[in-house]
C-alpha positions as CSV (number, residue, x, y, z in Angstrom):
1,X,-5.5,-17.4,17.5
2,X,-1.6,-16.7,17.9
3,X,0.6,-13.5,16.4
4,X,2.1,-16.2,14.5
5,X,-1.4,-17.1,12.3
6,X,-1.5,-13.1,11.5
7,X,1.8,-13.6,10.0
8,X,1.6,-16.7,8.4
9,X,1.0,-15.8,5.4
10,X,3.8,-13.0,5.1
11,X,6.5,-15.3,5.7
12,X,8.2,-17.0,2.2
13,X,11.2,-18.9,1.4
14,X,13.6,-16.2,-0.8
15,X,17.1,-15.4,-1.2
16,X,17.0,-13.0,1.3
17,X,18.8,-9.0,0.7
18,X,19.5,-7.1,4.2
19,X,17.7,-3.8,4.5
20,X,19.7,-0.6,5.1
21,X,18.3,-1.1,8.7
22,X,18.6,-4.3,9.4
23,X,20.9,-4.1,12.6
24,X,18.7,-1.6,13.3
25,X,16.0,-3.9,13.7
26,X,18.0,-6.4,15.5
27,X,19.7,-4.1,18.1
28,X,16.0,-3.7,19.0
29,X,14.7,-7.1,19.1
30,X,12.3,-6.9,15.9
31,X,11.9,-10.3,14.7
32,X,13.0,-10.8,11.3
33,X,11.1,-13.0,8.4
34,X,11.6,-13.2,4.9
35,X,8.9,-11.1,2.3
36,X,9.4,-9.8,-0.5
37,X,13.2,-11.1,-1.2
38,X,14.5,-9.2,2.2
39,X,14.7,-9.9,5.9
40,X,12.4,-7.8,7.3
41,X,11.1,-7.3,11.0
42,X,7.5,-8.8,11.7
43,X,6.9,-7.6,14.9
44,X,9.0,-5.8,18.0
45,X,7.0,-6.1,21.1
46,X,3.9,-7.8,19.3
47,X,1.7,-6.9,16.8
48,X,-1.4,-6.2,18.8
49,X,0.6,-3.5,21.1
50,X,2.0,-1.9,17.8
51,X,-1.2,-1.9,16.2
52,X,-2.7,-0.1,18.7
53,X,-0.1,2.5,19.4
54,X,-0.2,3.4,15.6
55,X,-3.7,4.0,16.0
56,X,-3.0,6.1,19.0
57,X,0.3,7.3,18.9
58,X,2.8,7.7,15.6
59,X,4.6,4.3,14.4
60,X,8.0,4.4,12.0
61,X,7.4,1.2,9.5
62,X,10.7,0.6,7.4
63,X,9.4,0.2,3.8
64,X,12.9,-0.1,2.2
65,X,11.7,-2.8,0.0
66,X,9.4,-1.2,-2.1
67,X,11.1,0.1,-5.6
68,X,11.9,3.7,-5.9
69,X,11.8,4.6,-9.3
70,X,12.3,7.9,-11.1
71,X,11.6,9.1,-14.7
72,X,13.0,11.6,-17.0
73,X,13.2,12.9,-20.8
74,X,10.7,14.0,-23.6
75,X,7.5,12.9,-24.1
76,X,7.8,11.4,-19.9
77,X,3.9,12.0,-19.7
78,X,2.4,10.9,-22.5
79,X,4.5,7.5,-22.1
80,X,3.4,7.2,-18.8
81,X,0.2,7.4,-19.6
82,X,0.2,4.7,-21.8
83,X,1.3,2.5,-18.8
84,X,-0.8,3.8,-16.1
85,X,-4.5,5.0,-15.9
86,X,-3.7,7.7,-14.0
87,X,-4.2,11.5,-15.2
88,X,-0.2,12.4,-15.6
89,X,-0.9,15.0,-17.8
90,X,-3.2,17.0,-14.9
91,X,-0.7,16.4,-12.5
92,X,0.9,19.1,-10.4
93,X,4.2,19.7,-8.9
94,X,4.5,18.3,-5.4
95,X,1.6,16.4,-5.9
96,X,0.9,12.5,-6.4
97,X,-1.8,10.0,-6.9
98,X,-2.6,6.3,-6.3
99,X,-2.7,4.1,-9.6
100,X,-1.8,0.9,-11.2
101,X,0.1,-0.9,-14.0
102,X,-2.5,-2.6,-15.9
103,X,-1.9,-6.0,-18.5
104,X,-3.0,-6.3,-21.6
105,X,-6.3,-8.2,-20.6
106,X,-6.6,-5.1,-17.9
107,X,-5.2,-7.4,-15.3
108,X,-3.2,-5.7,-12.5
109,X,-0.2,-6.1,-12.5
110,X,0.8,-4.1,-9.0
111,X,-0.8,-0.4,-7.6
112,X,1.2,1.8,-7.0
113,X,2.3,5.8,-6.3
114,X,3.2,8.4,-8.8
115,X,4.1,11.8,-7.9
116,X,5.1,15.0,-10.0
117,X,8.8,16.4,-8.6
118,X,10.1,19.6,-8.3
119,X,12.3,21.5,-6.6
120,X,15.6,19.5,-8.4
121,X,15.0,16.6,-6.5
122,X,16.5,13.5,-7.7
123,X,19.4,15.2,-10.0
124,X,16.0,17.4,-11.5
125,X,13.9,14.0,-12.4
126,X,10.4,15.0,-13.6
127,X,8.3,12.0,-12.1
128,X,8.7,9.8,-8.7
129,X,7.3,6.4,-8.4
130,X,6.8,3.8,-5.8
131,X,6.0,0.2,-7.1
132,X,5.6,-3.0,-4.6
133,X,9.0,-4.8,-3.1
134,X,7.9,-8.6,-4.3
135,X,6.8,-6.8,-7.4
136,X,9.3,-4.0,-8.6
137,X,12.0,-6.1,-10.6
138,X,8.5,-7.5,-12.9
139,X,7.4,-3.5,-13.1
140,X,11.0,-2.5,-14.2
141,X,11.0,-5.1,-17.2
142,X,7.1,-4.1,-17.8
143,X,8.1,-0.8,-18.0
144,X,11.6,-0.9,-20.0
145,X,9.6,-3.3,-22.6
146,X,6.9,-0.2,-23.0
147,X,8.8,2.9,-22.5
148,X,10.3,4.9,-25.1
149,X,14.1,5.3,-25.5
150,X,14.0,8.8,-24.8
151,X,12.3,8.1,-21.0
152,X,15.3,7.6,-18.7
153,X,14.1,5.3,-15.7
154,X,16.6,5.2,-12.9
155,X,16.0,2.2,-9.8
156,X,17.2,4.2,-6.6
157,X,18.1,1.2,-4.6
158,X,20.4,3.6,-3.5
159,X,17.5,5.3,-1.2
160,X,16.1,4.1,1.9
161,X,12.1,4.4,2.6
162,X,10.4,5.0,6.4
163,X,6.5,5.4,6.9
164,X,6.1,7.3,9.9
165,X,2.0,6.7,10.4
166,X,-0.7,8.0,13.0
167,X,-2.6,10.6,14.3
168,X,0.7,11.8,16.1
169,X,3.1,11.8,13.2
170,X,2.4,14.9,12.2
171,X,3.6,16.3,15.2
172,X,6.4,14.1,15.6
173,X,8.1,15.0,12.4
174,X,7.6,18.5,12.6
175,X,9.9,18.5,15.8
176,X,12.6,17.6,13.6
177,X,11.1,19.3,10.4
178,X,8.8,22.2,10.8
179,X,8.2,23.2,7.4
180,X,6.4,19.5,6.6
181,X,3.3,20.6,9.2
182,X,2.1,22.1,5.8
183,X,1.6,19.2,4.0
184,X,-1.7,17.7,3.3
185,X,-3.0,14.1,2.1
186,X,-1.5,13.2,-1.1
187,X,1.3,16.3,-1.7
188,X,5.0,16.1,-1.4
189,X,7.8,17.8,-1.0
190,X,11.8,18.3,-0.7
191,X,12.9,19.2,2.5
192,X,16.5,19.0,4.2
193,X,17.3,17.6,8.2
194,X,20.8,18.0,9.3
195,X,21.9,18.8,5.5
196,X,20.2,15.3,4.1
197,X,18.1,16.1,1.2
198,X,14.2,14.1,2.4
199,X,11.9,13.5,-0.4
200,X,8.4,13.3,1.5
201,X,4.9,12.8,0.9
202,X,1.9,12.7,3.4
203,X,0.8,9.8,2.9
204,X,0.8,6.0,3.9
205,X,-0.8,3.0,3.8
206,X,-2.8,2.1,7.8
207,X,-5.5,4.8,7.3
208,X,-4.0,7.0,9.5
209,X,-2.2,10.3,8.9
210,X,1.4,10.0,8.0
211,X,4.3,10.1,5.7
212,X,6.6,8.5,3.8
213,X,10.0,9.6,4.1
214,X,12.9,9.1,0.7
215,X,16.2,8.9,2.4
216,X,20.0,7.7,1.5
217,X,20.5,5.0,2.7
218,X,23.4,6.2,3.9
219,X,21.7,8.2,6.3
220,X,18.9,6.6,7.3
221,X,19.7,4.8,10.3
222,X,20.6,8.6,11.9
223,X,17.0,9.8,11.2
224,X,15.4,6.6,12.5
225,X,17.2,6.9,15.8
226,X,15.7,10.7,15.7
227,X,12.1,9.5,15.0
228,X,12.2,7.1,17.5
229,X,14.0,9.4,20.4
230,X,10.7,11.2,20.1
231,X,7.9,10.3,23.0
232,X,5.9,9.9,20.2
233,X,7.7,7.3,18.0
234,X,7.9,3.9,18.5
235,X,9.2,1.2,15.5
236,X,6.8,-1.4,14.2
237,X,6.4,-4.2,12.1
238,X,5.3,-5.7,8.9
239,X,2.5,-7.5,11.3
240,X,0.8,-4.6,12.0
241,X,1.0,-3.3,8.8
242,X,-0.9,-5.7,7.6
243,X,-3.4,-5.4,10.1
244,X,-4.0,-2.0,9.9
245,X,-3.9,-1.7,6.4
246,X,-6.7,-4.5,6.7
247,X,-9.0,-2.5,9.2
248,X,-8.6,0.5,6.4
249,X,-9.8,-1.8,3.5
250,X,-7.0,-0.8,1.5
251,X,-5.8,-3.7,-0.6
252,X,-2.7,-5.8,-0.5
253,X,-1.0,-7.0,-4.3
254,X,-0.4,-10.2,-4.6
255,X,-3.6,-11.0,-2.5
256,X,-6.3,-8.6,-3.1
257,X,-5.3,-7.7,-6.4
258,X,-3.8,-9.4,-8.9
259,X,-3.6,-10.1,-12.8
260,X,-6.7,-11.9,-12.7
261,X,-8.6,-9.3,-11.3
262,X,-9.8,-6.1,-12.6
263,X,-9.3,-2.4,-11.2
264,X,-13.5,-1.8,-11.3
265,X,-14.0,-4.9,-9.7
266,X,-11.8,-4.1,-7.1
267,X,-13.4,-0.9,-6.5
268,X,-10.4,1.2,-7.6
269,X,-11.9,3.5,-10.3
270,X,-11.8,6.5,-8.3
271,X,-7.9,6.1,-9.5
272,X,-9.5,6.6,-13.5
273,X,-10.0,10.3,-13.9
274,X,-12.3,11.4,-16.6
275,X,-10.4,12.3,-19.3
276,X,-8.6,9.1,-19.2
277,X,-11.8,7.1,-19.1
278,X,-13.3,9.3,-22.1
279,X,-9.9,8.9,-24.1
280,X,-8.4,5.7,-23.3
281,X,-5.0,5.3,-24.7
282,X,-4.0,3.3,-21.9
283,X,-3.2,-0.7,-21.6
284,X,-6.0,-2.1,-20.4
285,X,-8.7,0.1,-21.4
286,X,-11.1,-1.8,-23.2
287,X,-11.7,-4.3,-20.1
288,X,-12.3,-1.1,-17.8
289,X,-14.7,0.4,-20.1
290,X,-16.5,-2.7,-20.7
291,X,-16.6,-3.3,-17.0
292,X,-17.8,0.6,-16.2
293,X,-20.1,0.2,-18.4
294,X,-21.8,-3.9,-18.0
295,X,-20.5,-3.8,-14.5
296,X,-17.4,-6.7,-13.3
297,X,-18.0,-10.6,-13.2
298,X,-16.7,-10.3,-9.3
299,X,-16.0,-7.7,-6.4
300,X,-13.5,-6.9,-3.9
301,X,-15.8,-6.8,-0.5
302,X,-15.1,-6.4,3.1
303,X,-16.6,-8.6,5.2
304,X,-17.7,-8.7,9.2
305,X,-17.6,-12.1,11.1
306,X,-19.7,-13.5,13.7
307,X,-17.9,-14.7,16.5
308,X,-13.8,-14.7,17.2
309,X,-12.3,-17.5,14.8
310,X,-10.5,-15.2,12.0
311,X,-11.2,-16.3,8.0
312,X,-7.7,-16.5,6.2
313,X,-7.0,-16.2,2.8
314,X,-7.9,-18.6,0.8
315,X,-11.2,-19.7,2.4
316,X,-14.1,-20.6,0.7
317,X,-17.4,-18.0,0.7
318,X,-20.9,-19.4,0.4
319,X,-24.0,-18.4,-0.2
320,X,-26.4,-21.4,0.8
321,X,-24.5,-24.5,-0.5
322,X,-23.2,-22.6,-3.4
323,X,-19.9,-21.2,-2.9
324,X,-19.6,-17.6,-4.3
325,X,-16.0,-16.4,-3.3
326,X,-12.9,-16.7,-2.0
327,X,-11.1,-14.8,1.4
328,X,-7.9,-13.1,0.3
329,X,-7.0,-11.0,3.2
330,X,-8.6,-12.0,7.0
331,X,-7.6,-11.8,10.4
332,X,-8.6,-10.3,13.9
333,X,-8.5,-6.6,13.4
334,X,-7.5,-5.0,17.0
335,X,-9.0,-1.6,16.5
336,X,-12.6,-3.4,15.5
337,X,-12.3,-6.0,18.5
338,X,-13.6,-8.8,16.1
339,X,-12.2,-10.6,13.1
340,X,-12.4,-9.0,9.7
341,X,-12.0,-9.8,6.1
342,X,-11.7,-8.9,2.4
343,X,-12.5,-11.3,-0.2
344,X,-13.7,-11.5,-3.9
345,X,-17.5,-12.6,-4.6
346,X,-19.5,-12.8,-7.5
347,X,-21.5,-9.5,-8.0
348,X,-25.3,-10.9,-7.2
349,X,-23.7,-11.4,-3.6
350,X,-21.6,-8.2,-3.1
351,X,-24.8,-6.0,-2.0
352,X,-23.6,-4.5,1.4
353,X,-25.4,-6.5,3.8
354,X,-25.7,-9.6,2.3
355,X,-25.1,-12.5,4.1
356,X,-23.2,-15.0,3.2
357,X,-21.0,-17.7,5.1
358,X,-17.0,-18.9,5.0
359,X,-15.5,-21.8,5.6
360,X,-13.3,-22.1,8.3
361,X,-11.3,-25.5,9.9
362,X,-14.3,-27.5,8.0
363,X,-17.4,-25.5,9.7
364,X,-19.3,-22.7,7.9
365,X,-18.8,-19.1,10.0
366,X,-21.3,-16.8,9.3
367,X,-19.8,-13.7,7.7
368,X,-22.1,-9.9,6.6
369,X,-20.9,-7.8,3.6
370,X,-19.8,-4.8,5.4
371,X,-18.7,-1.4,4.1
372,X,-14.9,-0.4,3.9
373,X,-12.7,0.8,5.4
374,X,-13.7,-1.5,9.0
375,X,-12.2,1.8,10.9
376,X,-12.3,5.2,9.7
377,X,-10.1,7.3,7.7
378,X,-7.9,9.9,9.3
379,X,-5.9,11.6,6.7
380,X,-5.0,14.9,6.9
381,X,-6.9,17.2,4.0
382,X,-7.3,20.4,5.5
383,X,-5.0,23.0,7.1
């Protein structure tokens, strides 16, 4: 197994856009591949040693191609609520959630982040969103072609977007800003360094504690040399990202999800409050209450490995000589010591436990269902 098998799949043949930071990540030897339309850095000094130093230390991911979107005008909730299954209506001020855009079949289309601003951030915007890089130009037209004309979206491609993730981040940013040690999982707030305005939430995607920081562009490169002048900080790549992300069974679009699966079969629900399950009035509702209800076709699983040969995506799962699934995330998770994956079976064979094989390089692996996330969760709820 070789760094460059983790980071096979990531790598794609695009027009390529620069990232505000891309000298950035030159100056410091990231290498640089292309995903999601931009040139991005993969790895600095390799993804195992910045897997592990998130886990143990505080890592600064540059997530500038994700879409930044804000909303404004009347009637902004009840729109948005039509689009997303999320409770919009219930949510508060400095607060956000996970959900998706759903199709018309109840397909998903990407997941994403919606929080509720205050504070006149963003020229007094009422709703902050963050939609998928390789996705965001599809979710703009999705979104255009649904909205009312009196919901003003604006595309801030203007802003910049840093991650700063583990269990020392919180620390490491409140060096710089004190007032963020308040934060918990899943609020936001506006905050100002050195006069910039920061729109941040504690959150991320590696299962770790962290943030996500909302800054011009124009400014950006100052605050990453900040973070990282910290003993606490260092920069890391897409690779371990991925791998992390992986080891906290949180799914990646385009692989895990897609518009041919469904959010219940993907084990999402918990993003489907009550009242919107009860009411509806969302795309995409009649296929999540049929599936609450009759349960999906397939799951989203994690699975354990036997030995050290890593499943990739797109491998084949078997039960007996019948094949059952399909691999759409794998590889050797560092925190776990042993290879890991996440895959889509049919429901008789999604039982935690069950055992089931994959095939790999033309020999069956043996392979558990195993609960997720692979490594624990360390976000920060309490005070």
């Amino acid at each position: 197994m070789t760094a460059n098998d983790d980071i096979a799949h990531l790598e794609e043949e695009l027009p390529l856009q620069e990232l505000p930071l891309d000298g950035w990540h030159r100056a410091k030897g990231a290498r640089m591949v292309g995903f999601a339309g931009y040139h991005m850095p993969i790895q600095y000094e390799g993804i195992m040693a910045e897997h592990l130093w998130t886990r143990e230390h505080a890592g600064l991911f540059d997530v500038s191609h994700m879409g930044q979107l804000t909303f404004s005008g009347e009637g902004i909730d009840e729109a948005l609520e039509l689009l997303l299954p999320a409770d919009i209506k219930g949510l508060k001020a400095f607060r956000q959630r996970y959900s998706m855009l759903l199709d018309e079949e109840g397909g998903i289309l990407d997941d994403l982040m919606v929080s509720r601003l205050g504070g006149g951030a963003f020229d007094g915007a009422a709703i902050y969103m963050v939609v998928n890089g390789a996705t965001k130009y599809d979710d703009i037209g999705w979104m255009i072609e649904h909205l009312p004309d009196e919901v003003v979206m604006n595309h801030m491609d203007e802003q910049a977007l840093l991650a700063l993730q583990g269990p020392e981040a919180g620390e490491a940013l409140s060096t710089l800003i004190p007032e963020t040690a308040d934060l918990l999982f899943m609020q936001s707030g506006l905050f100002a360094w050195r006069g910039v305005p920061l729109w941040i939430s504690r959150s991320g995607y590696t299962g770790e504690d962290g943030f996500e920081i909302s800054v011009p562009a124009d400014d950006v490169t100052l605050l990453a040399d900040a973070l990282c002048a910290l003993r606490q900080v260092k920069p890391i790549g897409l690779g371990a990202r991925d791998s992390l992300r992986l080891e906290a069974g949180l799914p990646l679009y385009g692989h895990d999800l897609t518009p041919a699966v469904s959010t219940i079969g993907a084990d999402l629900g918990f993003a489907i409050g009550k009242r919107r399950r009860e009411e509806g009035g969302f795309i995409g509702h009649a296929r999540v209450m049929k599936e609450l209800a009759d349960g999906p076709g397939t799951k989203r699983v994690g699975l354990t490995i036997e030995g050290r040969l890593p499943a990739r995506e797109g491998a084949k799962i078997y039960a007996g000589s019948v094949e059952v699934g399909e691999v759409t995330s794998g590889g050797f998770a560092p925190s776990v010591g042993a290879p890991v994956a996440m895959g889509w079976v049919s429901l008789p064979h999604a039982a935690i436990g069950t055992p089931l094989e994959i095939e790999v390089r033309g020999k069956r692996i043996a392979a558990v269902v195993a609960p997720m996330p692979f490594v624990p969760h360390r976000y920060r709820r309490k005070a």
